[in-house]
C-alpha positions in Angstrom: -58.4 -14.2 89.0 -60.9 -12.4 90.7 -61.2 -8.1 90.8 -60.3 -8.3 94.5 -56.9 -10.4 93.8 -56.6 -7.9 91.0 -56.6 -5.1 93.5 -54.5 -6.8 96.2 -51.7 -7.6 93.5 -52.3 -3.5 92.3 -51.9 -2.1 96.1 -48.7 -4.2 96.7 -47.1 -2.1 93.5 -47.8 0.8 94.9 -46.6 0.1 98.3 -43.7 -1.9 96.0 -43.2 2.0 94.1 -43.3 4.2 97.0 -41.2 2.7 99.1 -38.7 2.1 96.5 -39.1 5.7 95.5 -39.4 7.0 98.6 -36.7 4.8 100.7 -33.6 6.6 98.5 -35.6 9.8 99.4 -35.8 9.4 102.9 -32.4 7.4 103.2 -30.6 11.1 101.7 -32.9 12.8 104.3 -31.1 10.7 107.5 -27.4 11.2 105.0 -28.0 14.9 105.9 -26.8 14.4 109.2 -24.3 11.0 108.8 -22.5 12.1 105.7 -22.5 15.5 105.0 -19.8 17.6 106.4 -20.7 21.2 105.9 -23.5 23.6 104.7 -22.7 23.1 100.8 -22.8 19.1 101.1 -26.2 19.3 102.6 -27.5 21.5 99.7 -25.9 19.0 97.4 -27.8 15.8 99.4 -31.0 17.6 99.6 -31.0 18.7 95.5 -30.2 15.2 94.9 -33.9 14.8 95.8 -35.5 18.3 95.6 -37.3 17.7 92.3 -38.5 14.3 92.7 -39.5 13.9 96.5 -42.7 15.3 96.4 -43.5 13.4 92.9 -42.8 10.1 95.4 -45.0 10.8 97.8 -48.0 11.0 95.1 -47.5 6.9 95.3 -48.1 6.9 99.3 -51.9 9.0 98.6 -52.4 6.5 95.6 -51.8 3.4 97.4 -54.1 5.1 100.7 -56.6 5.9 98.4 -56.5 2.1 96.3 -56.7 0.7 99.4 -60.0 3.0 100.9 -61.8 2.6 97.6 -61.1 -1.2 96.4 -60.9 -2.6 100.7 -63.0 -0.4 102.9 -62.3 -2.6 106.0 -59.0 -3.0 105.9 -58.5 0.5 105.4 -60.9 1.2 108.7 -59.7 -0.9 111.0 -55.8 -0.5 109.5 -56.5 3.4 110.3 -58.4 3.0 113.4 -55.9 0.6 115.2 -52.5 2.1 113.7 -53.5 5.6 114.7 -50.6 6.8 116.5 -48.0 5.9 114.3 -49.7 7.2 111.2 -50.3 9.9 112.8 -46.6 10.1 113.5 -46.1 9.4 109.5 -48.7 12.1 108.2 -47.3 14.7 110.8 -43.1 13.9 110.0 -44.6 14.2 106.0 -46.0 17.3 106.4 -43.1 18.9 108.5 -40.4 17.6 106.4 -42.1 18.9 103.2 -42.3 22.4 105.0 -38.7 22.1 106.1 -37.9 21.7 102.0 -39.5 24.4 101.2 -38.7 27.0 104.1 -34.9 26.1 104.7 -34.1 28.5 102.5 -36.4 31.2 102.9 -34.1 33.2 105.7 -30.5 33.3 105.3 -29.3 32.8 109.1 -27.4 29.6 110.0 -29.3 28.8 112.6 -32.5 29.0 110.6 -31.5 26.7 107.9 -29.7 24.5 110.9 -32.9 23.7 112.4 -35.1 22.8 109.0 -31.7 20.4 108.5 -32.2 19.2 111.6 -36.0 18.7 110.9 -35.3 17.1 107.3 -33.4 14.6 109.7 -35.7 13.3 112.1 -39.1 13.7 109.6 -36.8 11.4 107.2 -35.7 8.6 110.0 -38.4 8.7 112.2 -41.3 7.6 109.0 -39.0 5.0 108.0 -38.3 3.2 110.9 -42.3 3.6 111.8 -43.3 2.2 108.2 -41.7 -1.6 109.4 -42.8 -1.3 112.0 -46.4 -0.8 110.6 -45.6 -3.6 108.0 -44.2 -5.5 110.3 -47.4 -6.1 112.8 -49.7 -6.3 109.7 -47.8 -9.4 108.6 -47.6 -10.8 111.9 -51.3 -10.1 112.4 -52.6 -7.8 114.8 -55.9 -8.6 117.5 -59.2 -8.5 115.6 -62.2 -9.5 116.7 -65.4 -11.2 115.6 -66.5 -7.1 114.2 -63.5 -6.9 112.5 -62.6 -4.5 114.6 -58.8 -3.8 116.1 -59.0 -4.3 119.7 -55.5 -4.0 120.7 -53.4 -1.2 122.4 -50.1 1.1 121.0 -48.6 -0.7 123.1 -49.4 -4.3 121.6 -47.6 -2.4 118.2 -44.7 -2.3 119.7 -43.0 -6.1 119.9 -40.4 -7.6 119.2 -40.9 -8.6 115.6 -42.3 -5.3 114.5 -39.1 -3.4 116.1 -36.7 -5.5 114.3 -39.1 -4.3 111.0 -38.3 -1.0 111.8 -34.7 -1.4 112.3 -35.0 -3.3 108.9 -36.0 -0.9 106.7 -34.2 2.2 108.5 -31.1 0.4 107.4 -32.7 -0.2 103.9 -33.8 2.7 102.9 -30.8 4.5 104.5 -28.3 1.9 101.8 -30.7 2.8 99.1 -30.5 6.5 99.8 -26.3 6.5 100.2 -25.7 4.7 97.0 -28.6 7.0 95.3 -26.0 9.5 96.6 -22.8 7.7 95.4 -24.8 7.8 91.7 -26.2 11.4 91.7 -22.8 12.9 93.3 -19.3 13.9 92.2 -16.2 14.7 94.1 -15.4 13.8 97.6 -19.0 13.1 98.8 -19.6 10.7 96.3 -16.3 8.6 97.8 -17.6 9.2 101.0 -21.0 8.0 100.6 -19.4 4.8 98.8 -17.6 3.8 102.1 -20.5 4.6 104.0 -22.6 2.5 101.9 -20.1 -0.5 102.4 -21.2 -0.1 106.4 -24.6 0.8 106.1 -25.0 -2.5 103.8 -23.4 -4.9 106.0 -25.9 -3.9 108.9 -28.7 -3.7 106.6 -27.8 -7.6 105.2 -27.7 -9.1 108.9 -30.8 -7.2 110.2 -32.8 -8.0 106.9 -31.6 -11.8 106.7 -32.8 -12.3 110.6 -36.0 -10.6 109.9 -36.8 -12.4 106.6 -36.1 -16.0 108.2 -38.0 -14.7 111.2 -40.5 -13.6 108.8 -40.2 -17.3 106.5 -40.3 -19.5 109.8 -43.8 -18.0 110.8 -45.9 -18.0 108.3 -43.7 -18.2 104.8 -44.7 -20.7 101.6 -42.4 -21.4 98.8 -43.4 -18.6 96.8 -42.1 -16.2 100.0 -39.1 -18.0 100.8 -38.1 -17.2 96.3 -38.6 -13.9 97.1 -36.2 -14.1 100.5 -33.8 -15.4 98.3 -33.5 -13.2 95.6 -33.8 -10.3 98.3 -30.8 -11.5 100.1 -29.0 -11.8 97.0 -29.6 -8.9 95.3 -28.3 -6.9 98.5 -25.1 -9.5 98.9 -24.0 -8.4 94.8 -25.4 -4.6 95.7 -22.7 -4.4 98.4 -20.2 -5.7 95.5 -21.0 -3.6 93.0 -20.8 -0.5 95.4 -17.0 -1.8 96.4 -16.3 -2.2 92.5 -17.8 1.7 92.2 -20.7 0.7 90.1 -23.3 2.5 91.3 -26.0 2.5 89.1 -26.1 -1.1 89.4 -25.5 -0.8 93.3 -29.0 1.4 93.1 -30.7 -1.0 91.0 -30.1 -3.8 93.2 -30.7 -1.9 96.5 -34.3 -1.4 94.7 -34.5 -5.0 93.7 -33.6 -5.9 97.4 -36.9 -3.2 98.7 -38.9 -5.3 96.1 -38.6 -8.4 96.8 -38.8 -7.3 100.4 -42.4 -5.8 99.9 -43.4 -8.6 97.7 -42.2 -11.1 100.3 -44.7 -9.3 102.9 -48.0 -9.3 100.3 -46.9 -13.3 99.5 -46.6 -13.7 103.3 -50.5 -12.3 103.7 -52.1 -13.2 100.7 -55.0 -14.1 100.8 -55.2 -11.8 104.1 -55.0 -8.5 104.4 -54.5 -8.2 108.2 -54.7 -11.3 110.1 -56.1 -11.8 113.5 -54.0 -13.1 116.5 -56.7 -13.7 118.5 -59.0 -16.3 115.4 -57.8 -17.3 112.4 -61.7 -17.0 111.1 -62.2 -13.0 112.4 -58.5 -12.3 109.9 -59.5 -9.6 107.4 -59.1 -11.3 103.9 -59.5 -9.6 99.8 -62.8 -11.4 100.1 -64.9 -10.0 103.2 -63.0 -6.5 103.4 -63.5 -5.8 99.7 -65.7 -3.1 97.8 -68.4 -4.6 95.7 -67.5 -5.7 92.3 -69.3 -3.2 90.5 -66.6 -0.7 92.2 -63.8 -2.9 91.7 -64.6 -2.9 87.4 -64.7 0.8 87.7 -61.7 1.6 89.5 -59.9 -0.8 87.2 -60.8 1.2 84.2 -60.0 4.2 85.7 -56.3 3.0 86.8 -55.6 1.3 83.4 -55.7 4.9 81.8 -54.6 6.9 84.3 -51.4 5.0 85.5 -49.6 4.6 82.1 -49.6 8.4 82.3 -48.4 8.8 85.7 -45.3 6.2 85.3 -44.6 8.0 82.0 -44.5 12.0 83.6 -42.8 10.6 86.8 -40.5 8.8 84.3 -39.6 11.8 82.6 -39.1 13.9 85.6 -36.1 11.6 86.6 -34.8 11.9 82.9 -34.2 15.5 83.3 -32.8 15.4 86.5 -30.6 12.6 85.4 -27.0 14.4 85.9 -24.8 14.1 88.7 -24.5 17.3 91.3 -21.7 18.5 93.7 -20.5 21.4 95.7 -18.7 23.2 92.6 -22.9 23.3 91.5 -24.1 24.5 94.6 -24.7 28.4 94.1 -24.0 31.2 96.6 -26.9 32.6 98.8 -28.7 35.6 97.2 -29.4 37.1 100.4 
């Protein structure tokens, strides 16, 4: 296997991590408004993920940066042509980071109701745009003979890519409600079991359509395993939520966001962003590529420094392990 497969197979995990990572995160964000019924349940949802959601967005910055360093074109015209909405992204991340941080800074309600409000939107508007964004790279996007994205916003916005959007709202908004049901006691945690029994049964007819759209049009055997075993793993996540397992509810919500994201890389491979206007002007691991030289040293660089990341990041989640619920929640010290 060449260093550039290497590197494709490398970016897909980290794509795979954050948005396994960071779809429970944002799915509590969009519970703050659907499931929570008072100020105290929203300080519950949002400490679910207050030490851990910044530590998930480290995997978004490594998996930008992988992808500058190891494929300079597909990172220009991926950047260049997708402007807009990841420009949306970066400007949702940065709000809803400030809205962690600040919500609690001023003790009126109306303060603390508007950062809420922003946690919301800055959680379901990024993860609707990421299928979206994933959606049209998979489908292909118009490139021409410079490599060069030549399309319009507007071209972003079809059918296909839409229903990608819807897709992994839905997901990530499971994931996050049965991350709740685990991390929660009391009445939420009931609550956010039902909810997950609704959410999932949207989530498995949206993703099914989308995967089969996704298999018809340019799937191989190796995609259509993973469409399987995505399907499945959300079909006996949905069971073991109605049974009140939920740690394996969570782990098979995560297995269905893999297999998902690995579906999509098997699906491109060996492009990177095909071209719907030639087949020969498609970005591929071989002519959007760094040189080799940089590909040997980036590998040695990631094969020390990951191990330690995985292990701190695991550790963090260790210590945070215990469930939370309104009896927990402090009173203001203003």
């Amino acid at each position: 296997m060449e260093l550039h497969d290497v590197w494709f197979v490398l970016i897909a995990v980290l794509w795979t991590g954050y948005f396994f990572l960071e779809g429970f995160d944002f799915g509590v964000g969009v519970l703050t408004r659907l499931l929570a019924r008072n100020r105290a349940e929203k300080r519950v949802l949002i400490n679910t993920i207050g030490p851990v959601w910044d530590g998930n967005e480290v995997w978004l910055l490594t998996a930008g940066g992988a992808t500058f360093a190891a494929f300079p074109e597909w990172y220009a015209t991926l950047f260049s042509g997708f402007y807009l909405p990841l420009l949306a992204i970066l400007v949702c991340l940065i709000v809803r980071g400030v809205a962690f941080e600040y919500r609690v800074k001023r003790p009126e309600e109306r303060w603390q109701r508007n950062w809420e409000t922003a946690i919301f939107w800055t959680s379901l508007i990024p993860a609707f745009l990421w299928g979206v964004a994933f959606g049209n790279i998979v489908r292909g996007v118009k490139i021409d003979r410079e490599l060069e994205y030549v399309g319009s916003v507007w071209d972003l916005l079809n059918p296909y890519a839409l229903l990608g959007g819807l897709v992994t709202l839905t997901l990530f908004t499971f994931h996050g409600t049965v991350f709740t049901a685990l991390k929660t006691v009391g009445e939420i945690r009931e609550r956010a079991r039902t909810l997950a029994l609704r959410v999932g049964v949207v989530t498995a007819v949206l993703a099914l359509a989308f995967l089969l759209w996704t298999q018809f049009a340019s799937g191989d055997g190796k995609s259509l395993g993973a469409l399987v075993v995505a399907v499945a793993a959300l079909v006996v996540a949905l069971s073991a939520t109605q049974a009140g397992r939920e740690g394996w509810a969570f782990a098979l919500s995560g297995v269905t966001i893999v297999a998902t994201v690995a579906m999509f890389f098997l699906t491109l491979f060996p492009n990177v962003m095909p071209s719907t206007l030639d087949a020969d002007w498609s970005l591929t691991v071989t002519n959007a590529s760094s040189s080799p030289y940089t590909l040997k040293i980036m590998t040695w660089l990631a094969a020390v420094a990951t191990p330690l990341v995985l292990l701190y990041q695991g550790w963090t989640y260790w210590v945070f392990r215990k469930r939370i619920g309104t009896q927990h929640i402090a009173e203001p010290a203003h």
